[in-house]
C-alpha positions in Angstrom: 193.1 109.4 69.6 193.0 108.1 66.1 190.3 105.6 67.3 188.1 108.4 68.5 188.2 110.8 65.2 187.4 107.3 63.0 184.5 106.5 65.7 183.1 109.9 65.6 183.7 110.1 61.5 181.6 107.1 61.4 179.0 108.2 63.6 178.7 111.8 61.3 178.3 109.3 57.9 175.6 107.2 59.4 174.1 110.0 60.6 174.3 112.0 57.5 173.0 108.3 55.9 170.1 108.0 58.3 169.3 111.8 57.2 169.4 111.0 53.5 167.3 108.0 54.3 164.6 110.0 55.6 164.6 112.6 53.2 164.6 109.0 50.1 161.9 107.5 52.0 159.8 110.4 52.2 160.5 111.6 48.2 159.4 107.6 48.1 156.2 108.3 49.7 155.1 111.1 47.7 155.7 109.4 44.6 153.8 106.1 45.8 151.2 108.5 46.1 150.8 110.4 42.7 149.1 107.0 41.8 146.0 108.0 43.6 145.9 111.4 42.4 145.2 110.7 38.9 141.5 111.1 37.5 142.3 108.0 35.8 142.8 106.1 39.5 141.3 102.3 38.3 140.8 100.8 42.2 140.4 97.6 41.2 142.9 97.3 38.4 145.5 98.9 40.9 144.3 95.9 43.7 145.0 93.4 40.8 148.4 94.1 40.2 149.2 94.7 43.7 147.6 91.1 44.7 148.9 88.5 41.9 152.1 89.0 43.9 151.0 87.9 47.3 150.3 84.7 48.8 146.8 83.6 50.0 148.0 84.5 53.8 149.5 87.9 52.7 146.4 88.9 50.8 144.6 87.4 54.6 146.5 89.7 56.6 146.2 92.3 54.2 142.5 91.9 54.3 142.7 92.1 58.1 145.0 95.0 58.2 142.5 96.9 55.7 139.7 95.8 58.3 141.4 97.1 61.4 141.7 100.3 59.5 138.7 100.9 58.5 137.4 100.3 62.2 139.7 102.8 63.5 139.4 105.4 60.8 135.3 104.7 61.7 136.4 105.3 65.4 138.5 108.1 64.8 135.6 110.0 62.8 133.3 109.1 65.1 135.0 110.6 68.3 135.5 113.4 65.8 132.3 114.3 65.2 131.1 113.6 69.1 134.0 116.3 69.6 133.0 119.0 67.1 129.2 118.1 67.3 128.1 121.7 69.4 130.0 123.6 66.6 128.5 121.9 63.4 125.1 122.3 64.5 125.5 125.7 65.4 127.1 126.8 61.9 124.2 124.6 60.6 121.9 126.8 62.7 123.6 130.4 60.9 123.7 128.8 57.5 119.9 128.4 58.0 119.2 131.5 59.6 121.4 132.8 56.3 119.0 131.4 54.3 116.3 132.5 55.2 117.6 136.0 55.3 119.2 135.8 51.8 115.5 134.7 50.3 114.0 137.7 52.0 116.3 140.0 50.7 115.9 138.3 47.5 111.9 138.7 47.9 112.4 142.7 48.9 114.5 142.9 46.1 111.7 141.7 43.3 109.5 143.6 45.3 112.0 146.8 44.4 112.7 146.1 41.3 108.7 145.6 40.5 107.7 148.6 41.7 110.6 150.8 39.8 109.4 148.9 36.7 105.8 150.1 37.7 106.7 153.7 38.3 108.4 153.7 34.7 105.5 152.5 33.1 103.0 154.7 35.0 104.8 157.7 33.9 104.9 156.3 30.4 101.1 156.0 30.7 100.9 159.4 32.2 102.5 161.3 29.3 100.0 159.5 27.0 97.3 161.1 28.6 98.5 164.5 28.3 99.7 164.0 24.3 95.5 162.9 23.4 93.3 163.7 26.2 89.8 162.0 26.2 90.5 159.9 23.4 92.9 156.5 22.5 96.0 157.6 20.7 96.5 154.0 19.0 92.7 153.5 18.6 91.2 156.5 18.5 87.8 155.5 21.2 86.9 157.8 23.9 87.3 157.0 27.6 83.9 156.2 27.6 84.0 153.5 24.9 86.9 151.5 27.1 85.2 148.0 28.2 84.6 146.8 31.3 87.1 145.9 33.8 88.3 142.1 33.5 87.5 139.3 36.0 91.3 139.2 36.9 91.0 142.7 37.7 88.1 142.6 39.9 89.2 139.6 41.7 92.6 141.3 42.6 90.6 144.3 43.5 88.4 141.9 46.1 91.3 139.6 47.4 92.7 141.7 50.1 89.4 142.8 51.6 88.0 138.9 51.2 91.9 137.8 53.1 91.3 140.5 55.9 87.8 138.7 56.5 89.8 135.1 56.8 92.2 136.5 59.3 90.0 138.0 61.5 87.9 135.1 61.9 90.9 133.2 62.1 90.1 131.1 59.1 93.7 130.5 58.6 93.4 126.9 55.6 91.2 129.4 54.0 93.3 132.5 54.4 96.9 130.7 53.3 94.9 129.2 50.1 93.9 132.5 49.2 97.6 133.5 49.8 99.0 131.1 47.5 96.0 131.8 44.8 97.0 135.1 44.8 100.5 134.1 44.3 99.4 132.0 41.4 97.4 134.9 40.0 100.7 137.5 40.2 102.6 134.6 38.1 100.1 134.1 35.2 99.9 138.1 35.2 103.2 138.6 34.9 103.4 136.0 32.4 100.8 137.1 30.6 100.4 140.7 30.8 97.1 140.3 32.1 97.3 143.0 35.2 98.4 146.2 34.4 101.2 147.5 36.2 99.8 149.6 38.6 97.3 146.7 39.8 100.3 144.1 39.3 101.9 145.9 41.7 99.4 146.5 44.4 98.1 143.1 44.1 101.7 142.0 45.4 102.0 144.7 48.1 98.8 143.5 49.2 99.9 139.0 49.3 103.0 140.7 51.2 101.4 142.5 53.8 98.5 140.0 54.3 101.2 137.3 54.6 103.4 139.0 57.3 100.3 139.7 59.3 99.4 136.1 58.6 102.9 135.3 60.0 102.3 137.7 63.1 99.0 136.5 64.2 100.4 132.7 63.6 103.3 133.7 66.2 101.6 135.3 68.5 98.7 132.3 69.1 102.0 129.8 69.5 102.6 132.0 71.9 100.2 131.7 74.4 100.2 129.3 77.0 96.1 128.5 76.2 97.2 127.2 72.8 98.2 123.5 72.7 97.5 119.9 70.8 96.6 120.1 67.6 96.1 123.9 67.4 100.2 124.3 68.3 100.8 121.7 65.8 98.2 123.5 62.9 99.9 127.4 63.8 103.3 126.5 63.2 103.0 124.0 60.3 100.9 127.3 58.7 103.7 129.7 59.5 106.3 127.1 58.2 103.9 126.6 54.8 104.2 130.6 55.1 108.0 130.0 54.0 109.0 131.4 57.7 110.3 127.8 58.7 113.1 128.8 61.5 111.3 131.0 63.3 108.4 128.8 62.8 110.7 125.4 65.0 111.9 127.8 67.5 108.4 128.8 68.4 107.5 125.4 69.1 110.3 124.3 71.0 109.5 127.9 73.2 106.1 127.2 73.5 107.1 123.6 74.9 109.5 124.9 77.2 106.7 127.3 78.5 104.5 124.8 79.2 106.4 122.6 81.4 107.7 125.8 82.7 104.2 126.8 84.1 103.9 123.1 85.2 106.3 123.3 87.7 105.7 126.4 88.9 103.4 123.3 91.4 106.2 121.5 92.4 108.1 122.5 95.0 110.8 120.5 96.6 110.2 120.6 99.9 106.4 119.1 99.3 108.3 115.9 98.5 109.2 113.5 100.9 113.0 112.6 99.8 114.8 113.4 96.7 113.6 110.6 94.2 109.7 111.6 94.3 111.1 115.5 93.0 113.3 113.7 90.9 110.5 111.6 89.6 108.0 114.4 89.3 110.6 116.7 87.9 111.6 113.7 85.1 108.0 113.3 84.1 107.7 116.9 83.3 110.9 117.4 81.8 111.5 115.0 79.5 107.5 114.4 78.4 107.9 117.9 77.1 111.2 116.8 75.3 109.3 113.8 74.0 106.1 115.9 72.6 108.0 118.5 71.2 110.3 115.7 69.7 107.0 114.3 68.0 105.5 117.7 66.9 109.1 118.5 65.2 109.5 115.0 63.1 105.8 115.6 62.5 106.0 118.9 61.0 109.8 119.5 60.0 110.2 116.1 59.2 114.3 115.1 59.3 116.0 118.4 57.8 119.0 118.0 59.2 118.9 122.3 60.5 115.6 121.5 62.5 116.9 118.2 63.9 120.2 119.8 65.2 118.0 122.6 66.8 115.9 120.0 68.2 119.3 118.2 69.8 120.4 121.3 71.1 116.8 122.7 72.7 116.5 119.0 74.3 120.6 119.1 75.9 119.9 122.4 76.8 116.6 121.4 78.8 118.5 118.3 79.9 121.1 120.1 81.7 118.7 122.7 83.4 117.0 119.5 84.9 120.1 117.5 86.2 121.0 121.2 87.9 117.5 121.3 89.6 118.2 117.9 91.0 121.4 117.9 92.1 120.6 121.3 94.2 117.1 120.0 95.5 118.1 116.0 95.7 121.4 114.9 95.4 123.3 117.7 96.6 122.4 116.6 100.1 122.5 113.1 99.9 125.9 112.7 97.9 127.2 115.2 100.8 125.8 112.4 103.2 127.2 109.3 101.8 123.8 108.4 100.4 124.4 106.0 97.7 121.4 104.3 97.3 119.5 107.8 97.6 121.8 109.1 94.5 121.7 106.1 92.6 117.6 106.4 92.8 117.6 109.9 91.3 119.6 108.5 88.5 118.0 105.6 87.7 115.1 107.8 87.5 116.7 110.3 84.9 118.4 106.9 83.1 114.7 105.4 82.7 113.2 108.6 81.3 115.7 108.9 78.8 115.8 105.7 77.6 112.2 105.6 76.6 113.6 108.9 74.5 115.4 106.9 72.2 112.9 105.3 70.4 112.6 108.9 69.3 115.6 109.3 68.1 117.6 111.4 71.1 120.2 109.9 72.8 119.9 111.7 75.9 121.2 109.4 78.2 124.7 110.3 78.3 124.4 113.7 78.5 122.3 112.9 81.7 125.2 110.6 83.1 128.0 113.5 82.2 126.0 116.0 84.9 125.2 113.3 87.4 128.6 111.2 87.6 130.3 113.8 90.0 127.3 113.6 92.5 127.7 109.7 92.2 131.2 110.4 92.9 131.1 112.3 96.0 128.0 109.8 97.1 130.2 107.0 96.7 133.6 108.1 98.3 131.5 109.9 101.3 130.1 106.3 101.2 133.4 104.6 101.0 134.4 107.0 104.3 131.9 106.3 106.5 132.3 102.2 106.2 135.8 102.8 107.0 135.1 105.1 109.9 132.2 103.1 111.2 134.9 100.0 111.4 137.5 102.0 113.0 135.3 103.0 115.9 134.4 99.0 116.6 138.2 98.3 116.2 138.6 100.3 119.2 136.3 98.1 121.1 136.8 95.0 119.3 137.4 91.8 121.4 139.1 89.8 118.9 137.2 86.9 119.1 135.2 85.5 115.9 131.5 84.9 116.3 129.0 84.6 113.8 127.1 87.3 112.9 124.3 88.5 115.0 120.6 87.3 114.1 119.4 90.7 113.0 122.0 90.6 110.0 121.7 87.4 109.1 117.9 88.8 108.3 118.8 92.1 107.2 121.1 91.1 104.7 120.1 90.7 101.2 123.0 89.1 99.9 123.2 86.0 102.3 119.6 84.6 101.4 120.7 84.6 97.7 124.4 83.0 98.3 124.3 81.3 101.5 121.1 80.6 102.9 120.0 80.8 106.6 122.0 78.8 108.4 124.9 79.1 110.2 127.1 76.5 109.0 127.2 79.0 105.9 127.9 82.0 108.0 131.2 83.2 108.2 132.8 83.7 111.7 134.4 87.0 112.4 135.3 89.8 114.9 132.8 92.4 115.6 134.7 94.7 113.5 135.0 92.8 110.5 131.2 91.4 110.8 130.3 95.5 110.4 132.8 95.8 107.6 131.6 92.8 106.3 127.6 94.0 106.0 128.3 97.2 105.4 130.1 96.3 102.1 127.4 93.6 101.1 124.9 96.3 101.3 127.2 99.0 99.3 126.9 96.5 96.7 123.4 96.1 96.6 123.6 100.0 95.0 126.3 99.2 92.2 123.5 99.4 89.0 124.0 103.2 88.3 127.7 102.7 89.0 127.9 100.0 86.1 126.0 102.5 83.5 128.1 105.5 84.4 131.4 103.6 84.0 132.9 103.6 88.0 133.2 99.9 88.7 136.8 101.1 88.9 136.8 103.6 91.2 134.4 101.5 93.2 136.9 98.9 93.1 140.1 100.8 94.4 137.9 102.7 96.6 137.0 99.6 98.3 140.8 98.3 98.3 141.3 101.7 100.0 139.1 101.3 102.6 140.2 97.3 102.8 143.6 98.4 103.3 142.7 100.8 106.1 140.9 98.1 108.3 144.4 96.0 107.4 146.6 98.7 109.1 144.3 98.9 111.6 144.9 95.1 112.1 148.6 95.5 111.7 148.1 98.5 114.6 146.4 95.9 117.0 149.5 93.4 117.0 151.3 94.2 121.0 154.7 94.4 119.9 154.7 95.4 115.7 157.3 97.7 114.6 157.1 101.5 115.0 157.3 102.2 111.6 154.3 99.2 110.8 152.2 101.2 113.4 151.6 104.2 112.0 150.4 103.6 108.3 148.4 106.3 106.3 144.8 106.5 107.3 145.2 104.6 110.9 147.8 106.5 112.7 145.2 108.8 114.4 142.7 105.7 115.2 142.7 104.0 118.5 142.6 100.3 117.8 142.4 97.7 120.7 145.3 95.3 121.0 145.5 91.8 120.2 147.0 90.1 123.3 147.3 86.8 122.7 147.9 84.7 120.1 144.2 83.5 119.7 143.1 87.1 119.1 146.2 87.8 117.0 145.3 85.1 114.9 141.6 85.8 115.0 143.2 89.3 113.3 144.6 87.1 110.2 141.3 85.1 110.1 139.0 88.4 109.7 141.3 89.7 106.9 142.1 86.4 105.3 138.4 86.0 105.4 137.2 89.2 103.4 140.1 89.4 101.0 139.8 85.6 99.9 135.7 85.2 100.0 133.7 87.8 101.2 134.8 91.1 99.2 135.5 88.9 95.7 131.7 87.7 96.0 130.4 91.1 96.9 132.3 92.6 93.9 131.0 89.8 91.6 128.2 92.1 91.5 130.0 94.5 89.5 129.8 92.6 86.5 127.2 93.5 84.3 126.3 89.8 84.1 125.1 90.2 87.3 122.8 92.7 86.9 119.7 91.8 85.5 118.8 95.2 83.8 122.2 96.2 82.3 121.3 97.5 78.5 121.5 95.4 75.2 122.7 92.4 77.9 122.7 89.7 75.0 125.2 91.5 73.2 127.8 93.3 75.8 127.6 90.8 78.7 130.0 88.8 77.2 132.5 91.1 76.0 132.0 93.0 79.3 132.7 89.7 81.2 135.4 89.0 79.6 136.8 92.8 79.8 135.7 92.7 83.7 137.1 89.8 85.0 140.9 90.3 84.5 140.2 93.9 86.7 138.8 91.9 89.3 141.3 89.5 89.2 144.3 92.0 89.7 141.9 93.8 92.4 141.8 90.3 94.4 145.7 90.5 94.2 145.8 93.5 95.7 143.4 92.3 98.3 145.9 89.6 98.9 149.0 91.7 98.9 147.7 93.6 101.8 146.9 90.5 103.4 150.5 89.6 103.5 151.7 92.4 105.0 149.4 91.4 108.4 151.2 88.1 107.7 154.7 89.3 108.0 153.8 91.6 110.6 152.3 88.7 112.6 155.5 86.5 111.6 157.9 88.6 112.0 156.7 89.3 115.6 156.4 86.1 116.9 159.6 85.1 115.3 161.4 88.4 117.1 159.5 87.2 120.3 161.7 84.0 120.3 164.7 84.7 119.2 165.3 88.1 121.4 164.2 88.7 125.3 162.7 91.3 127.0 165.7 93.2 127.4 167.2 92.7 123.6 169.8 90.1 124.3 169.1 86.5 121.8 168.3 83.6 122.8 169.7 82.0 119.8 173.4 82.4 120.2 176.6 80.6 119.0 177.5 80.4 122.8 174.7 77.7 122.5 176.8 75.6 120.5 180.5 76.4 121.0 180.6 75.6 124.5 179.0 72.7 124.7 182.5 70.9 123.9 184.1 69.6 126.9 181.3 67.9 128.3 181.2 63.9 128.5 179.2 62.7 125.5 177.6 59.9 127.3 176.5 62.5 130.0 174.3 64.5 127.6 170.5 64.3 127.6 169.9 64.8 123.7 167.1 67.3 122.9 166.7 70.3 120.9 167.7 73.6 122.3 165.1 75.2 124.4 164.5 78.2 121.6 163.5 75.6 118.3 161.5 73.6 121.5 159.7 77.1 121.9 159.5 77.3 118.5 157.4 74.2 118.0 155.3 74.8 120.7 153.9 77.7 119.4 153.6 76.6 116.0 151.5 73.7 117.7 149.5 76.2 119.7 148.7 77.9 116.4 147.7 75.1 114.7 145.2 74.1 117.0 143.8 77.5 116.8 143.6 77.6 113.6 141.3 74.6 113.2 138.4 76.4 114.7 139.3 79.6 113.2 140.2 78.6 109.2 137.4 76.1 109.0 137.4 75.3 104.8 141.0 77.5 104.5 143.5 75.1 105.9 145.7 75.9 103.7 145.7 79.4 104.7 146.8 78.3 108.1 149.5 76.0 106.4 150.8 78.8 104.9 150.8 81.1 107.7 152.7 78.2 109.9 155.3 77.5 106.8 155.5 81.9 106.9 156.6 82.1 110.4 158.7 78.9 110.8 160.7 80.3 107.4 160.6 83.4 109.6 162.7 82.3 111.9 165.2 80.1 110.0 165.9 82.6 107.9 166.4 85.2 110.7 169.6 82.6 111.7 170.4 82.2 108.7 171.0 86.1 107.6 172.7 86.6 111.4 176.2 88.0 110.5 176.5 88.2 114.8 176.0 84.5 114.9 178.0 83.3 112.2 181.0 85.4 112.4 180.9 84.3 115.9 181.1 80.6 114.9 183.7 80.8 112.3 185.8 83.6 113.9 185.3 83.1 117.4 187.1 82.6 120.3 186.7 78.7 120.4 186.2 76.9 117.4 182.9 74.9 116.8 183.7 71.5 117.9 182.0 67.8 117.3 179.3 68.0 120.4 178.2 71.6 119.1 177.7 70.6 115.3 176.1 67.7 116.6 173.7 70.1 118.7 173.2 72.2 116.0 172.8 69.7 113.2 169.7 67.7 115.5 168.6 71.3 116.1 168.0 71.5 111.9 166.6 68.8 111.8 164.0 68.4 114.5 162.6 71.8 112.6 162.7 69.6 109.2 161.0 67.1 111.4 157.7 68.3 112.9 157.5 71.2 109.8 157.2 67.9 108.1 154.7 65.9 110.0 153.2 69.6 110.5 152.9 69.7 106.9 154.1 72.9 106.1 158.0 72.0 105.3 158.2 74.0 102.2 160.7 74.0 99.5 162.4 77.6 100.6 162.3 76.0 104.1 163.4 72.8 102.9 166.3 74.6 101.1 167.8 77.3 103.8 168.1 74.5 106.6 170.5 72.9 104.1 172.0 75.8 103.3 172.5 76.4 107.2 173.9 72.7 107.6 176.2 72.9 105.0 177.6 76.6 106.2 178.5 74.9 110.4 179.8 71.3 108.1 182.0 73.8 106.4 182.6 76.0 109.4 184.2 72.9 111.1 185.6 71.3 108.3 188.0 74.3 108.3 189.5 73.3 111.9 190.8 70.1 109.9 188.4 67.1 111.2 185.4 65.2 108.7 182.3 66.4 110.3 180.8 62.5 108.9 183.2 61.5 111.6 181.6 62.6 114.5 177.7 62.8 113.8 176.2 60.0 114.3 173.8 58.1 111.8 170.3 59.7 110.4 168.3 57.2 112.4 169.5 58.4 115.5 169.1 62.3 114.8 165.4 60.9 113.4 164.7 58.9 116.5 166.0 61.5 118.8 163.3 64.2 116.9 160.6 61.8 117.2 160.8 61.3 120.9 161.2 64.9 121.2 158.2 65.4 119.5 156.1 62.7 121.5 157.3 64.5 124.8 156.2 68.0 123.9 153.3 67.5 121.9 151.9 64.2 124.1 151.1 62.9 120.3 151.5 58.9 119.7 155.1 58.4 117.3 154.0 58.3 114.1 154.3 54.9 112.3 156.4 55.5 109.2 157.9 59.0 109.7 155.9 60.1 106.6 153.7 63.5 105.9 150.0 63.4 104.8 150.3 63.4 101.5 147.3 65.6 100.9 150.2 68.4 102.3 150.8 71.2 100.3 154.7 70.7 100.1 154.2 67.2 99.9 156.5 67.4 97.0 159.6 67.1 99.5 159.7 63.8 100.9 160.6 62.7 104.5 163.4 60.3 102.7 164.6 64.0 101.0 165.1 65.1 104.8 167.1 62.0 105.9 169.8 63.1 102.9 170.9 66.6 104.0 174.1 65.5 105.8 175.7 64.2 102.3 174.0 67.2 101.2 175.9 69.6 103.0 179.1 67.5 102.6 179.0 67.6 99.3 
């Protein structure tokens, strides 16, 4: 009890130290940094002091550190702006529209306060008339002496009749020089007292009213659909030189949008053939119209940063009303369809258009692959479905027997002529099945350009896994006697697939998915790679760090390939192992009955062989073997592997039988010196011919010993040295070489050795001969 109050004491003062910690390191903080909050910050001073102390590698790392932050700070403001981009050109937008409204209220209001200051002084003149009436009250001249009036006066007099002229000829140059003399006149007048009030005044009202009409007549020419070129261009840079400048940009960007708006009022969809000649003709309208009115706005506006952000918006705006024109008219049908290569047109279409924007300045191109990546989508899974369909139904009908492919697809296929030529040593042999899966994948991948820009090589690749491990359980489906719960896999339960009978078709099963998982899908997905593709973007500076970035994905997508694989190959192994060890009926063939009552008999009276299941055994693995040299031609090792799969298949099904060994240590009869001797020649005829087979293995090579050294102990407990009664290891290897001879018909071999080009060729013949002292020991 004492224990626990002093544990949980301690645990409340480190956690009341870990608390104060916090609260000192954050006080720490904020005084480390008051430093930078100082108008008297030195940067380079404070660098100084901070590097004198640090080593040349410190001040490297430092550097580095500084470098990687300043790259993610760049990244981090970046995506920040991408983010909040819509909203800061919109309150750019306002501020402008603000603007503008805040200088015309500024304008009305020296246009109010002008004429207040006129009526003042006109009433100030008025009440001089009355006080001296036909004569001066300063000067004392009549009103017939005053002069004449002044050339200021009569030109202010003749401006707005001589402007009225300009505008309705529609001399505009002349009629916004006029405007800005006049302004220039007003100025010096006011300057220099040389209008009177009254004309002041009305000279103004006049510039005001000629100007708006100006404005108006400007607006309404942009307007019309007849107006375009260089008289567009001339009417809004006059109504922007009229001080009007927003209203001025959004009449050209409308009077672009209703031109190409009464251009396609001619194209109809259903005049077009298939979906890329609308897209085409669609694009061409679309985005010329962006590109002109992107000229005619740097041309006149120039890069103010409220015009430009209009300009961005106008152009994503148009952008998006296009992609929804062709998805509805074009790719709405042919995603629905499974038409890739239809889709993938469309876009490239939109992609091409869009890239010749950017010269311009408009990066338009990912707003174009935002609206048409869920069309690609649906195009590529409906895609993905149909090849997997379209295999199922020839695994119903599929023989199981590999061919090479027919003539017609040799031809048809674009892919072979580039990688293996026209002959048919370089065709691969396959089922019917997999020779459809097989071209409909190669041509899948003839489409994979769009896929690349629009960033779904990834879901391309696990969609193709997918499908890959569909056609698998379909294989898995066709084995005769696979376990229930192996049958029905997600995706194949509901397919009718025709069975593999015999072991030439079931091992033509492991050829056609061995096949596509090791060669045929990696080279088709080598495509993916945007070194492969001639017209990725910018190639010289992203293949490589692409490459590099692509080729560990496609690495761990081969693994997968291969992991499926393996589940056929334990399927197939554990089937063939099952069919030798049980019978028809369930009951074993491989039995401790086998070995325990063999005592009794007359040594000299027994014909020494291996017991009829490992003879079976062999057999079959020969059988195998020979099929497999037509059917793994340039994969040997494949069929070494699947032969070193099914005979560790076996050995460790005896192995891991409790039935079996309980029955030898606990049974009835004790294991006696003919039995051992059985079982131990029995071990190590499979040692013998997985040897000369080569495809003894290490895990092989390991569990028979194992297995020996389990029965050596077995009947060591009964009290008698099991060395005592087996004979030497040239008569066990004698007895499995004659055994050999006699059910292959193969001449003995002359030393008893393995090829050494074997892939387990690490474990010796001489390694096999030592596994009595082994399991001795």
């Amino acid at each position: 009890m004492a224990s626990t109050k002093s544990s949980r004491s301690r645990a409340a003062q480190s956690g009341a130290s870990a608390k104060g910690n916090v609260k000192d390191g954050g006080a720490k903080f904020e005084e480390n940094l008051n430093v930078f909050k100082s108008d008297n910050f030195d940067a380079d001073a404070f660098v100084q002091s901070k590097c004198q102390s640090l080593s040349e590698k410190e001040i490297r790392q430092l550097c580095s550190y500084l470098v990687d932050l300043k790259r993610a700070s760049a990244e981090e403001m970046r995506r920040s702006v991408y983010a909040n981009y819509t909203a800061f050109i919109r309150t750019s937008k306002e501020i402008s529209d603000l603007e503008g409204e805040l200088s015309s209220m500024r304008n009305l209001l020296s246009t109010q306060a002008t004429l207040v200051h006129s009526l003042a002084e006109g009433v100030h003149i008025d009440s001089l008339s009355d006080i001296a009436p036909g004569s001066s009250a300063t000067t004392g001249l009549s009103n017939n002496e005053v002069g004449e009036p002044s050339d200021v006066e009569k030109w202010s007099t003749e401006l707005p009749d001589f402007i009225d002229v300009l505008l309705a000829e529609r001399r505009i140059d002349e009629a916004l020089d006029r405007l800005d003399e006049g302004d220039s006149v007003v100025a010096e007048a006011k300057a220099k007292n040389t209008l009177t009030p009254v004309m002041l005044l009305s000279l103004q009202t006049a510039i005001i009213e000629r100007r708006q009409r100006l404005a108006d007549q400007l607006a309404e020419a942009a307007c019309q659909p007849s107006t375009r070129g260089a008289e567009l261009r001339a009417a809004i840079s006059a109504l922007k030189k009229l001080g009007d400048g927003p209203r001025a940009h959004s009449l050209l960007l409308n009077a672009h949008f209703q031109r190409y708006q009464y251009n396609m009022q001619s194209l109809r969809p259903s005049s077009t053939s298939y979906g890329g000649a609308y897209t085409a003709a669609l694009s061409q309208l679309v985005f010329s119209a962006i590109a002109q009115a992107t000229s005619d706005s740097l041309a006149i506006f120039g890069q103010e940063t409220a015009y430009t952000s209009e300009l961005v918006m106008w152009a994503t705006k148009q952008t998006e009303a296009f992609a929804l024109l062709v998805k509805r008219h074009a790719l709405a049908s042919s995603a629905a369809a499974g038409g890739l290569r239809s889709a993938a047109e469309c876009v490239q279409i939109a992609l091409g258009h869009c890239s010749l924007l950017e010269a311009r300045g408009l990066a338009l191109c990912p707003v174009v692959l935002r609206l048409f990546r869920p069309s690609v989508e649906q195009a590529l899974d409906a895609n993905l479905k149909r090849i997997e369909e379209s295999t199922a139904a020839l695994a119903a009908a599929d023989n199981w027997e590999l061919t090479y492919p027919p003539a017609s697809v040799r031809l048809a296929g674009r892919t072979g002529a580039a990688t293996g030529g026209g002959s048919t040593a370089n065709q691969p042999k396959l089922s019917s099945s997999a020779h459809r899966f097989n071209s409909m994948v190669q041509e899948f991948f003839e489409d994979v350009g769009p896929l690349l820009s629009m960033q779904l090589g990834s879901r391309t690749l696990d969609g193709l896994f997918q499908v890959f491990n569909s056609y698998v359980n379909m294989l898995i489906k066709a084995l005769p006697s696979a376990m229930e719960e192996e049958a029905d896999f997600e995706g194949s339960g509901n397919k009718v697939v025709r069975l593999a009978e015999t072991e030439a078709q079931q091992i033509a099963l492991l050829a056609n998915a061995s096949l596509l998982s090791d060669e045929l899908l990696p080279r088709a997905a080598m495509k993916l790679s945007p070194s492969s593709q001639a017209s990725y973007k910018d190639d010289s500076r992203r293949r490589p760090m692409d490459r590099q970035n692509r080729n560990p994905e496609q690495r761990e997508w081969k693994r997968r390939l291969v992991n499926s694989v393996d589940r056929l190959k334990d399927s197939f192994c554990r089937q063939h192992a099952l069919d030798l060890i049980f019978t028809e009926e369930g009951d074993s063939y491989l039995t401790a009955e086998t070995y325990i009552h063999m005592d009794g008999r007359n040594m000299d009276e027994i014909d020494w062989f291996p017991s009829p299941i490992f003879q079976e055994l062999y057999a079959k693995l020969n059988r195998m073997a020979g099929f497999a040299v037509d059917m793994f031609v340039g994969r040997e090792r494949f069929a070494t592997l699947l032969l070193m799969r099914l005979t560790e298949t076996v050995i460790l099904w005896l192995s891991e039988d409790q039935t079996f060994w309980e029955d030898i240590e606990e049974g009835p009869k004790p294991l006696g010196p003919i039995g051992l001797q059985q079982f131990y020649l029995d071990m190590k005829f499979v040692m013998c011919f997985a040897s000369q087979g080569r495809y003894l293995s290490r895990n092989l090579h390991r569990t028979v010993n194992d297995i020996i050294s389990k029965a050596m102990a077995v009947f060591s407990a009964s009290g008698l040295d099991p060395n005592s009664v087996l004979p030497e290891d040239d008569w066990f290897n004698e007895i499995c070489q004659d055994a050999i001879e006699r059910l292959s018909g193969k001449p003995k071999m002359t030393n008893g050795e393995r090829d050494p080009n074997s892939p387990t060729a690490s474990v010796s013949a001489q390694s096999i001969s030592s596994n009595r002292s082994h399991g001795s020991s």
